[in-house]
C-alpha positions as CSV (number, residue, x, y, z in Angstrom):
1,X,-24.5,5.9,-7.6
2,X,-28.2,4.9,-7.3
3,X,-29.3,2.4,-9.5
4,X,-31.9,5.2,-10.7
5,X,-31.0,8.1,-12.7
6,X,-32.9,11.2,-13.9
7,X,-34.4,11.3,-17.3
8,X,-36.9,9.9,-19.5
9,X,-37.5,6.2,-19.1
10,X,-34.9,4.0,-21.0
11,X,-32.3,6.5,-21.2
12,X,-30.2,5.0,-18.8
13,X,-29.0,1.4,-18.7
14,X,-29.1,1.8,-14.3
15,X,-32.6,2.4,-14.7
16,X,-33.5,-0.9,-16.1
17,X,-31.3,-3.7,-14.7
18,X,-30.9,-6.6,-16.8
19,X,-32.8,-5.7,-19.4
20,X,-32.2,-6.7,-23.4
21,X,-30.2,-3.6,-23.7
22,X,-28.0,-3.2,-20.7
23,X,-27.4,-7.5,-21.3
24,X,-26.5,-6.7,-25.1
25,X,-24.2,-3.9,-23.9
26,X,-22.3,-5.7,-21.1
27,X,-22.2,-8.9,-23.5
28,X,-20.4,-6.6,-26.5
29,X,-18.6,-3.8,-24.4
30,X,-15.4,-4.6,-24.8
31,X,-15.5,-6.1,-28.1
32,X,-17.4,-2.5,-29.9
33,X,-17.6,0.5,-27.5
34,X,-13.7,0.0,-25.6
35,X,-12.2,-1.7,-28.7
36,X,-10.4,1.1,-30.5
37,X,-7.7,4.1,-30.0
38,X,-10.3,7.3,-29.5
39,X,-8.6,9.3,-31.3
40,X,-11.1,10.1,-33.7
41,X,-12.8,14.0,-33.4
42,X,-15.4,14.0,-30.8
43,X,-13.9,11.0,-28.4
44,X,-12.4,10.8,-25.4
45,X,-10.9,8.5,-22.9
46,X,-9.8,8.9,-19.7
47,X,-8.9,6.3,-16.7
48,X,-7.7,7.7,-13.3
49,X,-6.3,6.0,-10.5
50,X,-6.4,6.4,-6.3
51,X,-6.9,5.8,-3.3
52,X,-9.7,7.5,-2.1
53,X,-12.2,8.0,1.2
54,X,-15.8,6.4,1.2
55,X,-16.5,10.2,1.2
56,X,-14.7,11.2,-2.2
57,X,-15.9,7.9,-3.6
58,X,-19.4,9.6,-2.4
59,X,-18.9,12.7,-4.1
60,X,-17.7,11.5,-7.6
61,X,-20.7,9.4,-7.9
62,X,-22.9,12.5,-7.2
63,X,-21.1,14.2,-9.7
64,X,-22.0,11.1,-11.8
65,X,-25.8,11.3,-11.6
66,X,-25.2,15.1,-12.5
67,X,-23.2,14.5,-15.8
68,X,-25.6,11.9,-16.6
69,X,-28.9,14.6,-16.2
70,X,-26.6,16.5,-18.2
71,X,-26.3,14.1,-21.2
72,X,-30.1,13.6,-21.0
73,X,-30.8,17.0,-21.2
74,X,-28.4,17.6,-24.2
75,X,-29.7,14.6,-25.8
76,X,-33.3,15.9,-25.5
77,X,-32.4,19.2,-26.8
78,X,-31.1,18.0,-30.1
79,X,-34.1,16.1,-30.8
80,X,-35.2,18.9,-32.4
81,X,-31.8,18.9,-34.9
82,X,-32.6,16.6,-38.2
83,X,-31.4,13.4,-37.6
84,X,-29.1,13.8,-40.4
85,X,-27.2,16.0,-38.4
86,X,-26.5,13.9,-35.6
87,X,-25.2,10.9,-34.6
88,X,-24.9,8.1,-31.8
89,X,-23.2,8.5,-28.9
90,X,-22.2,6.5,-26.3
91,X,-21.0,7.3,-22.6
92,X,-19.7,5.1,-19.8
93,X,-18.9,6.2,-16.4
94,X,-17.4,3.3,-13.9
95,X,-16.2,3.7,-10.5
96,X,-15.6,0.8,-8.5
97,X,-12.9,-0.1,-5.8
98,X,-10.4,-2.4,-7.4
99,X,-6.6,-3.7,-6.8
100,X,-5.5,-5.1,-10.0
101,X,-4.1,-8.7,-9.5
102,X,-1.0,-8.3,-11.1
103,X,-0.2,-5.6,-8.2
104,X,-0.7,-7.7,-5.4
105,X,2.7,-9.0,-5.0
106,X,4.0,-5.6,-4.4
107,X,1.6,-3.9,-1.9
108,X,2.0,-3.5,1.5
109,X,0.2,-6.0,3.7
110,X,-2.7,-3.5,5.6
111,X,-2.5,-3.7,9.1
């Protein structure tokens, strides 16, 4: 994914690369937005994985940039809903190659 991404200025943390917010947010993720069960209503978590191509990798962080449109679109929709009938929200999406440590000893050596 591009560090650009459709929507109004600001929207985005990959828009504006170490900035106050994006720094505040990686400083605090895992002690506020990760911290927790998600079980409340309205949350979700979800962690796949794989081993995929360069070309899958390619096309999930297409579909990325399109479920991030998505979210700015929905989120300037209910602008127009009293505030008092909304609330924050908060989504990441993360997709990075990655061999945990702890699994080294017990993969096969590429050739």
């Amino acid at each position: 994914m591009s560090n650009r991404a459709a929507g109004t200025p600001g929207t985005f943390f990959a828009c504006r690369k170490n900035r106050p917010i994006q720094k505040f947010f990686n400083a605090h993720r895992g002690e506020d937005f990760i911290k927790g069960r998600f079980e409340a209503e309205g949350e979700a978590f979800l962690f796949f994985s794989g081993m995929l191509s360069r070309s899958s990798n390619a096309v999930l962080l297409k579909k990325f940039e399109q479920l991030a449109t998505e979210f700015d679109e929905l989120n300037r929709h209910d602008r127009r809903i009293p505030i008092a009938q909304r609330f924050g929200s908060g989504m990441v999406l993360a997709l990075r190659p990655r061999q945990p440590a702890a699994f080294e000893p017990f993969c096969r050596k590429k050739d």
